[in-house]
Backbone as CSV, one residue per row, in Angstrom:
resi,resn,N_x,N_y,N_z,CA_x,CA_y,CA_z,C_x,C_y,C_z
1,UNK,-33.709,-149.456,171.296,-33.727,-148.042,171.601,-32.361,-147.451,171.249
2,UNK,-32.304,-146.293,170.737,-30.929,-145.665,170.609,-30.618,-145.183,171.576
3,UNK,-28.946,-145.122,171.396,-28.022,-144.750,172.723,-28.355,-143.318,173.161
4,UNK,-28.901,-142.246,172.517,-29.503,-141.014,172.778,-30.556,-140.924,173.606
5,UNK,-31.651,-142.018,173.323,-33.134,-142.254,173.999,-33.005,-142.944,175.206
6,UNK,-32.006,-143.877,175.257,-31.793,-144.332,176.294,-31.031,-143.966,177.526
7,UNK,-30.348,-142.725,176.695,-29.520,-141.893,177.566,-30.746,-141.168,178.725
8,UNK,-31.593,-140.272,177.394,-32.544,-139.622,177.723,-33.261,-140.060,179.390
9,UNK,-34.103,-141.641,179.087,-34.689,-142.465,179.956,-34.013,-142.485,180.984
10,UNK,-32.627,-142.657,181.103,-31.945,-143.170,181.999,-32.113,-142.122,183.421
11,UNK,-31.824,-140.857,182.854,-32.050,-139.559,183.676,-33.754,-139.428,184.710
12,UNK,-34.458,-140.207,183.787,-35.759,-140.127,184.750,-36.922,-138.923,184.468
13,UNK,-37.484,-138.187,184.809,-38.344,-137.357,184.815,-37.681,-135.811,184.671
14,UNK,-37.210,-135.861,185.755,-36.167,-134.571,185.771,-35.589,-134.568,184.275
15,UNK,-35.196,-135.239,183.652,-34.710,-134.783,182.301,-35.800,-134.280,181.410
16,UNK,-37.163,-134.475,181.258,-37.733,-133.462,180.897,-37.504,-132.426,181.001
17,UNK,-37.442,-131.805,182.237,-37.379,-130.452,183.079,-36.360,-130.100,182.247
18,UNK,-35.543,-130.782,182.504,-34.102,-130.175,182.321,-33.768,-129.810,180.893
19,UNK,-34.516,-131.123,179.531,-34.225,-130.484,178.154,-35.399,-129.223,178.482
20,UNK,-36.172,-129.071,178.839,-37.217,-127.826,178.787,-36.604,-126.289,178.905
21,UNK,-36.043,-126.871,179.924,-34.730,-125.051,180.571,-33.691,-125.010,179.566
22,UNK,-32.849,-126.126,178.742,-32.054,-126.115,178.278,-32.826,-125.643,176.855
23,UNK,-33.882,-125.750,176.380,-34.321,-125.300,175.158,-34.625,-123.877,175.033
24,UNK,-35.643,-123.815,176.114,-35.475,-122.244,176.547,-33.951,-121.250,176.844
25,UNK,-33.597,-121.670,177.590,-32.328,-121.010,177.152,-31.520,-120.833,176.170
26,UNK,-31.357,-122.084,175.687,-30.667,-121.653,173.857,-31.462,-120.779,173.245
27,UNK,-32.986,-120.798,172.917,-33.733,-119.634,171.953,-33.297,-118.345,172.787
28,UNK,-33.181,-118.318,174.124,-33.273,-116.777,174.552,-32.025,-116.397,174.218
29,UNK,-30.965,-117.113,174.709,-29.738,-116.391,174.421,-29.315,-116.223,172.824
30,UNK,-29.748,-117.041,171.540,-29.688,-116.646,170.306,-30.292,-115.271,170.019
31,UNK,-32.071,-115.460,170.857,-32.629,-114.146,170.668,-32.292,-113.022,170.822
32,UNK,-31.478,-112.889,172.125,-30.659,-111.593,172.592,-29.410,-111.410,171.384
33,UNK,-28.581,-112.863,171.189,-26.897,-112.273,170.564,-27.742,-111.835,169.256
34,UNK,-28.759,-112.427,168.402,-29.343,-111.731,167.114,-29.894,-110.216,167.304
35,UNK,-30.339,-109.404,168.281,-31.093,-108.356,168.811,-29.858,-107.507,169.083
36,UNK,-28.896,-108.065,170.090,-27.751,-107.013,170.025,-26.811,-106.535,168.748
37,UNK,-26.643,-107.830,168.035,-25.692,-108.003,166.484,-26.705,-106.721,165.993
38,UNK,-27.828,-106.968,165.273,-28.561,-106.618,164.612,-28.150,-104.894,164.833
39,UNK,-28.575,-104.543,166.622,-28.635,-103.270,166.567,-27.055,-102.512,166.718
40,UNK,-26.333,-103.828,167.021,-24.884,-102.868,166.692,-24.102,-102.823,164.803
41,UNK,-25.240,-103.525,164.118,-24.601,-103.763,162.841,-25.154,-102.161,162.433
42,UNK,-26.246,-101.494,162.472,-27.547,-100.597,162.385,-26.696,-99.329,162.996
43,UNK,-25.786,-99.117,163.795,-24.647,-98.449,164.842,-23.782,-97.802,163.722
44,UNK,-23.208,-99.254,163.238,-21.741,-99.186,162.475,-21.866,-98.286,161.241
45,UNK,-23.611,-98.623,160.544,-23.593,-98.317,159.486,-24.506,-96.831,159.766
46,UNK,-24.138,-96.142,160.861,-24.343,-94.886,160.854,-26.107,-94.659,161.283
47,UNK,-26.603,-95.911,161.283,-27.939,-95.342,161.456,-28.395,-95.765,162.644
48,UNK,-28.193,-94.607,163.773,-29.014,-94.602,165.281,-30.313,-94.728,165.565
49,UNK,-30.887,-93.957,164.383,-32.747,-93.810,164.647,-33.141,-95.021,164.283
50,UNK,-32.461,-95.988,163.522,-33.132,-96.950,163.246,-33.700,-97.978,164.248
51,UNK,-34.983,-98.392,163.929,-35.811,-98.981,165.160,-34.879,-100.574,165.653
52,UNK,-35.194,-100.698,166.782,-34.336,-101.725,167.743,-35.099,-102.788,167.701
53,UNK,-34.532,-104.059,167.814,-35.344,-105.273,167.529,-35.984,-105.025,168.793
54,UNK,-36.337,-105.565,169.205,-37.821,-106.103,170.366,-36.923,-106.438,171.562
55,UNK,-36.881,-105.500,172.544,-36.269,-106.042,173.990,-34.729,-104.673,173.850
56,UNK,-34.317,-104.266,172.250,-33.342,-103.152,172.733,-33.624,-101.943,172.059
57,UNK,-33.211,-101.196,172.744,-33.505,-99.690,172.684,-33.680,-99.350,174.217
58,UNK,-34.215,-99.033,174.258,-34.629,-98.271,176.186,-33.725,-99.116,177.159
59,UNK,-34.372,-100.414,176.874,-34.032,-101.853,177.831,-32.761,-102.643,177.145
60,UNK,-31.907,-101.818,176.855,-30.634,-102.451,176.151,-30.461,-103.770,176.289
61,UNK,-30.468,-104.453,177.705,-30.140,-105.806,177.912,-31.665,-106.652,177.413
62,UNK,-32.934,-105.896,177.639,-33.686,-107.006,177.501,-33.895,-107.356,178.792
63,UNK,-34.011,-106.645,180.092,-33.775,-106.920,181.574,-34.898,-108.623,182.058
64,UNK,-35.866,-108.670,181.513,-36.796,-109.539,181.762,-36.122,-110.844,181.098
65,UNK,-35.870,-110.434,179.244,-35.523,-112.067,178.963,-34.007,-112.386,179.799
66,UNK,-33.149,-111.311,180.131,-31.823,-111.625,180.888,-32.219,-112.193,182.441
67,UNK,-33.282,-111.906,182.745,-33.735,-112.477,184.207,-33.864,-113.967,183.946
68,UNK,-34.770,-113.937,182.783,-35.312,-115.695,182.203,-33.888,-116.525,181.909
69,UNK,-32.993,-115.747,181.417,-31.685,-116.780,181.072,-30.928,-117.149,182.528
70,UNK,-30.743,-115.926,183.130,-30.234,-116.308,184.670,-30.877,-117.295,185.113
71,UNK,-32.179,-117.408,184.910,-33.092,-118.360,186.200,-32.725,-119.635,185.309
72,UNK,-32.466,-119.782,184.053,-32.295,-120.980,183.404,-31.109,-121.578,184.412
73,UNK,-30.166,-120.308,183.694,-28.875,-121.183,184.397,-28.328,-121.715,185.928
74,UNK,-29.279,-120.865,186.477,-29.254,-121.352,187.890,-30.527,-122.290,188.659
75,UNK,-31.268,-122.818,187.553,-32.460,-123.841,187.881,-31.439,-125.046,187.536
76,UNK,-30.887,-125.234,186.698,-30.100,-126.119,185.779,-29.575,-127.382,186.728
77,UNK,-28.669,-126.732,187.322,-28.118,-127.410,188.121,-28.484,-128.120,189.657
78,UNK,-29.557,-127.247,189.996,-30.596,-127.526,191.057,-31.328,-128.344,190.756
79,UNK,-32.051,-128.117,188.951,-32.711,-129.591,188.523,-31.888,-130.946,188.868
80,UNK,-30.757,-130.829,187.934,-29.735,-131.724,188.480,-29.638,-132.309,189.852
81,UNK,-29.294,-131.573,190.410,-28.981,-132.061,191.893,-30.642,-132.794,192.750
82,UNK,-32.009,-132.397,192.237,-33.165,-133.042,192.093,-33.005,-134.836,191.443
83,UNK,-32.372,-134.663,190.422,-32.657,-135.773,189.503,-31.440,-136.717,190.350
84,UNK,-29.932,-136.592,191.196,-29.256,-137.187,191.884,-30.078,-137.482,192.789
85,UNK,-30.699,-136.711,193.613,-31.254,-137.122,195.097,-32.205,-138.445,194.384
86,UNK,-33.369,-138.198,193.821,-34.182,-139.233,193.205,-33.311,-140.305,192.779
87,UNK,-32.216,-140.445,192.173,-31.763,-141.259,192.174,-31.126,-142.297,192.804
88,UNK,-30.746,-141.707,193.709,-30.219,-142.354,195.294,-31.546,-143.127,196.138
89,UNK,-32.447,-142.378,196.139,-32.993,-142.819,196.773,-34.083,-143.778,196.265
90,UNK,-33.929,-143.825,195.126,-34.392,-144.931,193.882,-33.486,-146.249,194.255
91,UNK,-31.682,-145.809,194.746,-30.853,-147.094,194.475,-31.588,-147.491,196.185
92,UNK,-31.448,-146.604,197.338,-31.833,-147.333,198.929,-32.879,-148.242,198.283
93,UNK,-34.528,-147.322,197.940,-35.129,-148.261,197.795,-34.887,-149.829,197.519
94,UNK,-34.314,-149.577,196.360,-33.646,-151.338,195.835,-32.585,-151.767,196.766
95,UNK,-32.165,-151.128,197.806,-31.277,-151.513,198.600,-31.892,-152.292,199.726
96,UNK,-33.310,-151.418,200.015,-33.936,-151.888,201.162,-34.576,-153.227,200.667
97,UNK,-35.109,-153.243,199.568,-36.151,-154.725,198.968,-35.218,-155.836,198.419
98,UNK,-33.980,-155.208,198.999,-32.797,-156.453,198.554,-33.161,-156.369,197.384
99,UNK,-32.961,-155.764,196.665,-32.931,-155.671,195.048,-30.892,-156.238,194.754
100,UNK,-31.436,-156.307,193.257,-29.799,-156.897,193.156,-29.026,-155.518,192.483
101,UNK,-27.548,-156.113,192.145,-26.614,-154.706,191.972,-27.231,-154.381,190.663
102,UNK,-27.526,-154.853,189.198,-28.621,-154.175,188.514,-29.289,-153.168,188.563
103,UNK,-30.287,-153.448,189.872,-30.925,-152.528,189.816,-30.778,-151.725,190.993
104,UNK,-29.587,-151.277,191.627,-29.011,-150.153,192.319,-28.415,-149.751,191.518
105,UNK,-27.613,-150.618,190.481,-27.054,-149.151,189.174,-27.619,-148.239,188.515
106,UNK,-28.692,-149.000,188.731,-29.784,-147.961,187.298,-29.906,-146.975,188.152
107,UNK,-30.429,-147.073,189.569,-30.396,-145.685,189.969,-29.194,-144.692,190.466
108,UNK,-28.331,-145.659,190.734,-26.809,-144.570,190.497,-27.073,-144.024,188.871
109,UNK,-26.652,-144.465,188.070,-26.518,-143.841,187.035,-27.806,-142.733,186.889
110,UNK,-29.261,-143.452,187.327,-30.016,-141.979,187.052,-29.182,-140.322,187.892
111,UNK,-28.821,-140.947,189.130,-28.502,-139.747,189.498,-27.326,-139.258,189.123
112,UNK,-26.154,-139.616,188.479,-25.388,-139.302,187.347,-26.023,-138.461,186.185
113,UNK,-26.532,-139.406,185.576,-26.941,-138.497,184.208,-27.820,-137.305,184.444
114,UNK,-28.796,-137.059,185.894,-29.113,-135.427,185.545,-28.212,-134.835,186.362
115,UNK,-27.154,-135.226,186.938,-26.420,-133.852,187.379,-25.281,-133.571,186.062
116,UNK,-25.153,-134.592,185.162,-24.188,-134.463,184.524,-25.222,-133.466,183.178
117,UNK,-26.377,-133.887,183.030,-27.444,-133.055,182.319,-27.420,-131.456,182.757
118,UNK,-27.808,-131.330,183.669,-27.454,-130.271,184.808,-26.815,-129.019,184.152
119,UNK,-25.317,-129.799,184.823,-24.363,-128.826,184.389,-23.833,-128.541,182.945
120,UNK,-24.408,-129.714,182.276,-24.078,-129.637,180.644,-25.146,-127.921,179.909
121,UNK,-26.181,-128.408,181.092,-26.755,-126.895,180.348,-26.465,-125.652,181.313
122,UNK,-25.800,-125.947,182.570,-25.423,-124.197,182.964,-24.259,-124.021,182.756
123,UNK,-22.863,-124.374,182.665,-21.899,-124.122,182.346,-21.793,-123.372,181.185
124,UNK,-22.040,-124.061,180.158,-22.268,-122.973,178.947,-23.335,-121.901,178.824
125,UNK,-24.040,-122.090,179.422,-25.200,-121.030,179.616,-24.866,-120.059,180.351
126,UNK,-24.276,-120.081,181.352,-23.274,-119.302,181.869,-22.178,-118.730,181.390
127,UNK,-21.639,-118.946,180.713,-20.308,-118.769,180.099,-20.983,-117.475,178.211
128,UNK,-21.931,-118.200,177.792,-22.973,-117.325,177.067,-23.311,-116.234,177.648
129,UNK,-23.948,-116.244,178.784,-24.699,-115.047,179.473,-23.346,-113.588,179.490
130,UNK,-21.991,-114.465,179.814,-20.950,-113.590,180.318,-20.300,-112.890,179.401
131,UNK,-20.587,-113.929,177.743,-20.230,-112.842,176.517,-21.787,-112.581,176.269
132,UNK,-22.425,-112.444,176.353,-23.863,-111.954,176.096,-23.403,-110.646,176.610
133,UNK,-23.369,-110.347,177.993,-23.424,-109.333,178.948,-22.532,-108.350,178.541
134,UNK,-20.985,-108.588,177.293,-20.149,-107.790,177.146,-20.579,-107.168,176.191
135,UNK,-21.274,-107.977,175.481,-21.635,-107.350,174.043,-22.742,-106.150,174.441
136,UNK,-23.546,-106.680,175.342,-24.638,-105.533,175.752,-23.925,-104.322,176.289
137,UNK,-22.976,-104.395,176.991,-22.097,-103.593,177.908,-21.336,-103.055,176.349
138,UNK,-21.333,-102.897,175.640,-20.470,-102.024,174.502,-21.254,-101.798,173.499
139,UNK,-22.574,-102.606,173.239,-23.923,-101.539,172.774,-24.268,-100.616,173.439
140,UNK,-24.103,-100.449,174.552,-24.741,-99.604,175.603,-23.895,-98.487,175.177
141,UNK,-22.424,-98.682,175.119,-21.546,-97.231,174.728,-21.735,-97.228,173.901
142,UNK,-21.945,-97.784,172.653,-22.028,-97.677,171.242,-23.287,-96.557,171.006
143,UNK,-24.362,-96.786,171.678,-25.585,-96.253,171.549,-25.294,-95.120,171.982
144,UNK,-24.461,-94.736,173.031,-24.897,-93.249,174.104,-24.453,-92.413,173.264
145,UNK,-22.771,-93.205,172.272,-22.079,-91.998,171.758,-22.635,-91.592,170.314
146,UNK,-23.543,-92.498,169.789,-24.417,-92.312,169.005,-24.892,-91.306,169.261
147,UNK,-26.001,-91.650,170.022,-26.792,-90.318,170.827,-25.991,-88.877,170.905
148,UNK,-24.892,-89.037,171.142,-24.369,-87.405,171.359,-23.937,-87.221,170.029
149,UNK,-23.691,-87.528,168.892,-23.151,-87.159,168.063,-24.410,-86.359,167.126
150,UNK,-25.454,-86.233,167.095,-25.834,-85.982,166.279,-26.497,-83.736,167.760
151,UNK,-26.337,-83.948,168.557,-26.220,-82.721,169.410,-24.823,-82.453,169.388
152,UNK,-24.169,-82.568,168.863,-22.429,-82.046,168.654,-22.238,-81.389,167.548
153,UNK,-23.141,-81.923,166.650,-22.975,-81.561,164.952,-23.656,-80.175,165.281
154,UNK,-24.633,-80.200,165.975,-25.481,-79.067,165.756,-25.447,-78.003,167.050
155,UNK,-24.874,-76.986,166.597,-25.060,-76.460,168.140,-25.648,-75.172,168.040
């Protein structure tokens, strides 16, 4: 088995979960930084009316997929802290059946690798969301003063 797959295994069930939120979150947050780029490139080059990708215009942030990235990043680590408890109590088990140190490591380490899974996907997902959020926060002015410029020209 490769050191990747076996990494994978090692984590237990919960690492499903956990690449699942972590996949979802990477597409959403690309989806948003491509949707904001897009409509502040469309800004620069003078053209306001031009139609907004899917999620900006009205709903600048995208309020629903920004709900879905929050819940990523704050499931993340809760998965995590799921995949530790199971793990612990994977090592008692083998503690209680007199199992040997073998196999109380395996379940230390399971509960290692999803908290360390965990936080590998909210930290940066977090840290994304927070330049995500600036960029939206200066489309938002970008757009308004858009908006007034073309009732200024004309009075």
């Amino acid at each position: 088995m490769t050191p990747f797959l076996t990494w994978f295994a090692s984590g237990g069930t919960v690492t499903l979960a956990l690449t699942a939120v972590g996949v979802v979150l990477a597409f959403l947050l690309v989806e948003r930084f491509w949707a904001a780029e897009t409509r502040m490139r469309a800004l620069a080059r003078g053209r306001s009316s031009t139609p907004a990708p899917m999620g900006v215009g009205r709903d600048l942030a995208g309020s629903r997929r920004m709900a879905v990235i929050r819940a990523c990043i704050t499931i993340a680590p809760l998965l995590g802290l799921l995949g530790t408890v199971s793990g612990i109590i994977h090592t008692f088990q083998d503690i209680a059946a007199g199992g040997y140190l073998l196999d109380m490591s395996a379940g230390i380490s399971q509960a290692l690798y999803t908290t360390e899974h965990g936080l590998a996907i909210a930290v940066p997902g977090l840290l994304a969301e927070r330049f995500l959020m600036q960029r939206l926060e200066k489309l938002a002015s970008l757009t308004a003063i858009a908006a007034r410029k073309p009732a200024e020209e004309h009075p």
